[in-house]
C-alpha positions in Angstrom: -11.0 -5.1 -14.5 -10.7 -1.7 -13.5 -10.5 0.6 -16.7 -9.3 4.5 -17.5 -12.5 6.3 -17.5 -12.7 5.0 -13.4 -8.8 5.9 -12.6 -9.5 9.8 -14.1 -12.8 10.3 -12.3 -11.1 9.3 -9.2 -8.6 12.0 -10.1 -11.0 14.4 -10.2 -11.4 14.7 -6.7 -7.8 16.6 -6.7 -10.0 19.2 -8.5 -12.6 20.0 -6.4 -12.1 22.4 -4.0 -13.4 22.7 -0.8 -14.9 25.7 1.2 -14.8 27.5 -1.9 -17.1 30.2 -0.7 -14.8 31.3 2.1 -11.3 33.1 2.0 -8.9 30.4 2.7 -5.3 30.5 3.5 -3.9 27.4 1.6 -6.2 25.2 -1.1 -8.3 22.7 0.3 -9.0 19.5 -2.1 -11.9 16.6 -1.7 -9.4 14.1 -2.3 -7.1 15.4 0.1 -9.8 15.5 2.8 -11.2 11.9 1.8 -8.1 10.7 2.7 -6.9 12.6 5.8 -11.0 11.0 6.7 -9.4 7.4 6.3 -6.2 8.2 8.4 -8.8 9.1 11.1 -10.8 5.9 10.8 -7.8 4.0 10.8 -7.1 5.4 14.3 -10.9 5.2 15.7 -11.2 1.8 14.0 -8.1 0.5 15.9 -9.5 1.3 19.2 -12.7 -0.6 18.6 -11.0 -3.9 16.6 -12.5 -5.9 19.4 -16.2 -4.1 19.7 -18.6 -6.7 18.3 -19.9 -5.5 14.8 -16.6 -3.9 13.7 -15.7 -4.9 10.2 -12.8 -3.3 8.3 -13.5 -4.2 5.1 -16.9 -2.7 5.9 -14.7 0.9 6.7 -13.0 0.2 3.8 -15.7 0.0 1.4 -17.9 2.0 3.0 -15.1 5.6 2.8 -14.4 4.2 -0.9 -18.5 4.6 -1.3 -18.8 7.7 0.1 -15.8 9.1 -2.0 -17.7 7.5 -5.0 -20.8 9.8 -3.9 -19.2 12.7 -3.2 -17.1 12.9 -6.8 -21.0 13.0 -7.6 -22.8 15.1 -6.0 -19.7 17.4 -5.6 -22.0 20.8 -6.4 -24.6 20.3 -3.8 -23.5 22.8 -0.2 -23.1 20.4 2.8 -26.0 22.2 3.9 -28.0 21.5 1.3 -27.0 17.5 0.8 -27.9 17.2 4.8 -31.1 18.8 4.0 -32.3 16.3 1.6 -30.6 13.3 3.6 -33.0 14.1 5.9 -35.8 13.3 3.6 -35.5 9.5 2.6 -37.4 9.7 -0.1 -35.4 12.7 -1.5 -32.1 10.6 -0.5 -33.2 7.4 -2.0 -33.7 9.5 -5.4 -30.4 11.5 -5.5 -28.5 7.9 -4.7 -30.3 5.9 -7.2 -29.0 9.1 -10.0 -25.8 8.5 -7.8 -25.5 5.4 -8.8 -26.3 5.4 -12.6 -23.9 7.7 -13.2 -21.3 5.8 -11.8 -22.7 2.6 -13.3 -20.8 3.0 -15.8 -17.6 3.9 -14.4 -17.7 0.6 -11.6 -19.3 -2.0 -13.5 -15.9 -3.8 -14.9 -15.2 -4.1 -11.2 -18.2 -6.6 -10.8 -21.7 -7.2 -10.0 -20.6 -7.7 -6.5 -18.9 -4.5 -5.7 -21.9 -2.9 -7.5 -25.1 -4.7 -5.3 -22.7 -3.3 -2.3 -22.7 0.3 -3.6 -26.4 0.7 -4.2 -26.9 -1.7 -0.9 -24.5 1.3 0.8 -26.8 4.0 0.4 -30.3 1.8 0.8 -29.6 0.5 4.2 -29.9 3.5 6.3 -28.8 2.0 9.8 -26.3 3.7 11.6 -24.0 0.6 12.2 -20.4 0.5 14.2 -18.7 0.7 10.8 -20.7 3.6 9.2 -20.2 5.2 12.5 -16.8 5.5 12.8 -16.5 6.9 9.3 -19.0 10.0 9.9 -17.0 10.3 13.3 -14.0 10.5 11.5 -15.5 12.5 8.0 -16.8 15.0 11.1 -13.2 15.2 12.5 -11.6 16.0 9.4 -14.4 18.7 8.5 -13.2 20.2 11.6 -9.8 20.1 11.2 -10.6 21.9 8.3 -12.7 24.6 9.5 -10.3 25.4 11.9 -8.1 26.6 9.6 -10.9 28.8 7.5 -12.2 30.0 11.0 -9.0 31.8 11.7 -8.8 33.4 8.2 -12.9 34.2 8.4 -13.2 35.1 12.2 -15.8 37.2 11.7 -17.3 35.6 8.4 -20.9 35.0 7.3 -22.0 31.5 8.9 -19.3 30.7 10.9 -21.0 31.0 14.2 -23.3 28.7 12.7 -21.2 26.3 11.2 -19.0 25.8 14.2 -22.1 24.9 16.2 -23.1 22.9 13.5 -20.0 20.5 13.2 -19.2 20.4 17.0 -23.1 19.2 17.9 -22.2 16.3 15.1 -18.8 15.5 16.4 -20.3 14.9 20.1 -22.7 12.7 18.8 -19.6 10.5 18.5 -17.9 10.8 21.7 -19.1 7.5 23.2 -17.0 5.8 20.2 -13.4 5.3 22.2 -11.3 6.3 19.3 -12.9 9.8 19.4 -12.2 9.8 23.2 -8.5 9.2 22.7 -8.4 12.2 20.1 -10.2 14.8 22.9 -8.1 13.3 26.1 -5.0 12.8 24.7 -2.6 15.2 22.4 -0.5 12.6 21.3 -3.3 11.2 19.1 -4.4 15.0 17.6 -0.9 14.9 16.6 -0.4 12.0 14.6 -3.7 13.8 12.7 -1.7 17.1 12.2 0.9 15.5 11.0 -1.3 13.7 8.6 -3.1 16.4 7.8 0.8 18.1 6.8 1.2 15.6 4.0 -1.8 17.7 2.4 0.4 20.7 1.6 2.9 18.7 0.3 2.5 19.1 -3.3 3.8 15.9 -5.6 6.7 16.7 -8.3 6.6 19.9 -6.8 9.2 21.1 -9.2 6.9 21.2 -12.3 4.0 23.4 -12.9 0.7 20.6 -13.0 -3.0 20.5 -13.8 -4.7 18.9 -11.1 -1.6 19.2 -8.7 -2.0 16.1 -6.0 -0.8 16.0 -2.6 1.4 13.2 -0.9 -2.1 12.6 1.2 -4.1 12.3 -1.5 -1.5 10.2 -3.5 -1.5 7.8 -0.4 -5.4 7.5 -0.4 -5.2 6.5 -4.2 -2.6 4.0 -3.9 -4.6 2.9 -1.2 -8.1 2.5 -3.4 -6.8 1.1 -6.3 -4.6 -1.5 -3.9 -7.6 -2.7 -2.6 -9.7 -2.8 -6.2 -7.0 -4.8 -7.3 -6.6 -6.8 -4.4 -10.1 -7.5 -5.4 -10.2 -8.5 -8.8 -7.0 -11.1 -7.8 -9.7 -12.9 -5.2 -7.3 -11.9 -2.2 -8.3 -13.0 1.6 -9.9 -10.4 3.9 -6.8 -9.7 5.4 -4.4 -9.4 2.2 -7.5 -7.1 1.5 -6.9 -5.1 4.5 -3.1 -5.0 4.8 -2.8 -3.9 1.1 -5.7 -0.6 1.5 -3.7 0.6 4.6 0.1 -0.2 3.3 -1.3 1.9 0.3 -2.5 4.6 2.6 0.5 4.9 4.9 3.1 4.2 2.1 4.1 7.9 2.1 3.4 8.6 5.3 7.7 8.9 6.1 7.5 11.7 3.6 6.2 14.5 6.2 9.8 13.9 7.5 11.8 14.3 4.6 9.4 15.8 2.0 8.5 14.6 -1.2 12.0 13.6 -3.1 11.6 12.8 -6.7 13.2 9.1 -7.6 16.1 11.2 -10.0 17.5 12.8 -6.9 17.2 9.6 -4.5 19.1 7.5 -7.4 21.5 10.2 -8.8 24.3 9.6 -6.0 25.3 6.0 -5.3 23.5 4.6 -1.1 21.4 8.1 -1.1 18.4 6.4 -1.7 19.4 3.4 0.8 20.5 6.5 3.4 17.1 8.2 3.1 15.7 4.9 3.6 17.7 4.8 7.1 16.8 8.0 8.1 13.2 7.9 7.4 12.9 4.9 9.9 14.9 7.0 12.5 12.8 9.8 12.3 10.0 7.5 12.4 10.7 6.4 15.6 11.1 9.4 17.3 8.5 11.7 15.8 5.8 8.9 14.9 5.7 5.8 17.0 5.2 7.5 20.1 1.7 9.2 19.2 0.3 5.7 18.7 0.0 2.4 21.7 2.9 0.7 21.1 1.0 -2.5 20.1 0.0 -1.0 16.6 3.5 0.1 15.9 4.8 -3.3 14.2 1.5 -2.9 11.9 2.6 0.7 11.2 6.1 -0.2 10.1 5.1 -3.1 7.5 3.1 0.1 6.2 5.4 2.6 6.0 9.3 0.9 6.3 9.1 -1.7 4.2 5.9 -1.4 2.0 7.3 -2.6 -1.6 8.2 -6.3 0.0 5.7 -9.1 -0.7 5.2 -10.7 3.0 3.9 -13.0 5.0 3.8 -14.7 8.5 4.6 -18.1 9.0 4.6 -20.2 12.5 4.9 -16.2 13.8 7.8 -15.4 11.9 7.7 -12.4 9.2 9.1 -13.9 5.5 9.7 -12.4 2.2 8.0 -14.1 -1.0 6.6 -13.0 -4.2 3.0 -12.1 -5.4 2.9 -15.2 -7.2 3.7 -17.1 -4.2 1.2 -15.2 -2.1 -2.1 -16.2 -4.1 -0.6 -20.1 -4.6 0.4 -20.9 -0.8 -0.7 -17.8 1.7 -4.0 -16.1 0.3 -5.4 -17.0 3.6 -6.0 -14.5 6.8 -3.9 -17.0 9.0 -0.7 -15.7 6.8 -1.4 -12.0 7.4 0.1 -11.6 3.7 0.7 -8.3 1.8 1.3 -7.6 -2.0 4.2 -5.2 -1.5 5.1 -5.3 -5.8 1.4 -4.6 -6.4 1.4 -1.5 -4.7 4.5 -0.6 -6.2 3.0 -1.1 -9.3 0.1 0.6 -8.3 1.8 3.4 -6.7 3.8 3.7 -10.8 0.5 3.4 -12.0 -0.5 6.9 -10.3 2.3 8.7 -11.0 1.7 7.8 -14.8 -1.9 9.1 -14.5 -0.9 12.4 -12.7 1.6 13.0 -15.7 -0.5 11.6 -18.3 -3.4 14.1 -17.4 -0.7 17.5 -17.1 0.2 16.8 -20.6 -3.3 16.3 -21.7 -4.5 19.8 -19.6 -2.3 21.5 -22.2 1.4 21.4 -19.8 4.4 21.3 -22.2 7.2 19.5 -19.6 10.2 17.4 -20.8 9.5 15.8 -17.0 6.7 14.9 -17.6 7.1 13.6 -20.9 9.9 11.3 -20.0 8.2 9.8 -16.9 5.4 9.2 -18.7 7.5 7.3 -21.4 9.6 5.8 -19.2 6.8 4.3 -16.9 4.8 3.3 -19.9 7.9 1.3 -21.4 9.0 -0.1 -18.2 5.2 -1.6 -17.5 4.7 -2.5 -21.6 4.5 -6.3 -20.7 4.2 -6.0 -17.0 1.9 -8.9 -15.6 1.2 -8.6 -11.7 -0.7 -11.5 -9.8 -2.1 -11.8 -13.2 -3.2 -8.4 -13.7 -2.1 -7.4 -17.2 -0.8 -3.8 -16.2 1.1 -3.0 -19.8 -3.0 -3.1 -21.0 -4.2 -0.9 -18.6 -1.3 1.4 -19.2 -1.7 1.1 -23.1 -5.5 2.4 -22.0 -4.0 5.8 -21.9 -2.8 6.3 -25.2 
């Protein structure tokens, strides 16, 4: 079962900051660009669902392996970690140390999720999957460095980094995801506005050490969905639905901003008319950046992403989690633990409270909704996760 000493270390990645040798505008976070790196693979991956080879729970697993990695090696200068890559003998070394430091740390997740790390980082062929998430780590690099190019326009390496990153980006171009993102704005702008949800700053009303972005939030949720998802022996495509329902299930927030539960619960139908809006606005800022054939995807993701669901003789239903792993844990259901990501998503707003408080914060806020949550999950059992445990864990 996943354990603490995993859920903190993948909170550390809302620590380490990014481009930390150049004068930068706003703060840029590893776990922020992670998970702007899996919005973009969504969108390449989705233009090559029928290209043979393409896997998403190969994506999946691969950006959650590369994460892994990077909270890692986290001190080594792209420049340098490229530089040994190079050398597969060097690169072979520095994953094997990879990996025994996170042995630890993954191990309660199972001997199968470990022999795919380590086989991750053996099997050096370029495949479809592994593709589309450099394409996409390459794009969100850039998106980057277009921001630190404008504050550093006449800065030490930049020349030479913008070179750098645009001679790896075209090495992608013949994927058709990356040709939609150069041909048409539309798609760039559904990564912007991604991207937005990374200066969004969670309970942005109290002071917090780490402070965590919606986006980054998202790509949690997302991470531990899937772990879980996981550990319950869900089908490949309750799998997949619960990774991306986690990783879009904030996505309505770059419309309305981050509103604490409090507010949305402290005058009767507000949080029922926010609810309304959000789909409004959804459909006229979102949809229409994406081919209308993904948008009924995108909506179980972001409108309605706390519902456990399922399709039946083509027809959408309600169930429960329970009912899910008895009658429906098969692809041909297209099901999707809505309760466990709302648990899940709980579970991160603990931790983000939880480690404030221990980094030394003194906030009745935080306090209370770390009390509260902790009470409300005390004998909490999810697809027969015991979550009051894990919670206990922290304590």
């Amino acid at each position: 079962m996943l354990r603490k000493p995993l859920l903190l270390k993948i909170f550390d990645a809302a620590n380490m900051q990014r481009w930390n040798d150049k004068i930068r505008p706003v703060e840029l976070r590893e776990l922020d660009k992670q998970a702007h790196k899996m919005v973009i693979a969504y969108l390449i991956g989705k233009c090559e669902e029928d290209t043979e080879g393409f896997d998403w729970i190969e994506v999946i697993e691969g950006g959650m392996f590369e994460f892994l990695q990077r909270l890692v090696v986290t001190d080594l200068k792209p420049q340098i970690f490229y530089k040994i890559k190079e050398d597969r003998v060097r690169y072979a070394q520095l994953n094997r140390w990879v990996y025994e430091q996170l042995r630890p740390l993954i191990s309660p997740l199972g001997d199968g999720f470990c022999a795919r790390f380590r086989a991750y980082f053996e099997d050096e062929h370029e495949t479809l999957n592994r593709r589309i998430l450099n394409a996409s780590h390459f794009y969100a690099t850039k998106w980057e460095f277009d921001i630190i190019e404008r504050a550093n326009p006449n800065g030490y390496e930049i020349p030479k980094i913008k070179k750098d990153i645009q001679e790896k980006q075209e090495k992608y171009y013949d994927l058709r995801g990356m040709q939609k993102m150069v041909l048409y704005p539309k798609f760039r702008d559904f990564i912007d506005l991604c991207g937005e949800l990374r200066f969004q700053i969670r309970w942005s009303h109290v002071n917090r050490v780490p402070k965590t972005s919606v986006l980054g939030h998202m790509l949690i949720v997302g991470m531990l969905s899937y772990l879980f998802s996981l550990e319950i022996g869900a089908c490949r495509k309750r799998l997949i639905n619960n990774f991306f329902s986690g990783l879009f299930h904030d996505f309505p927030e770059v419309l309305t901003r981050d509103i604490i539960s409090p507010v949305k619960r402290s005058i009767e139908g507000l949080e029922e008319l926010l609810k309304q809006y959000e789909k409004e606005q959804m459909e006229k800022e979102v949809y229409g950046l994406i081919p209308e054939e993904w948008h009924s995807e995108m909506r179980m993701f972001t409108e309605d992403e706390f519902s456990d669901i399922v399709t039946v003789e083509g027809k959408q239903i309600t169930t429960t989690i329970d009912e899910i792993g008895a009658k429906y844990n098969s692809d041909e259901f297209n099901p999707r633990d809505g309760e466990l990501l709302k648990t899940i998503d709980e579970l991160a707003a603990f931790i983000e409270a939880f480690m404030a408080l221990k980094n030394g914060l003194s906030s009745l806020d935080l306090q209370e909704a770390k009390n509260r949550l902790k009470e409300r999950y005390k004998q909490k059992v999810v697809g027969g996760i015991k979550f009051g445990e894990l919670f206990a864990d922290f304590e």
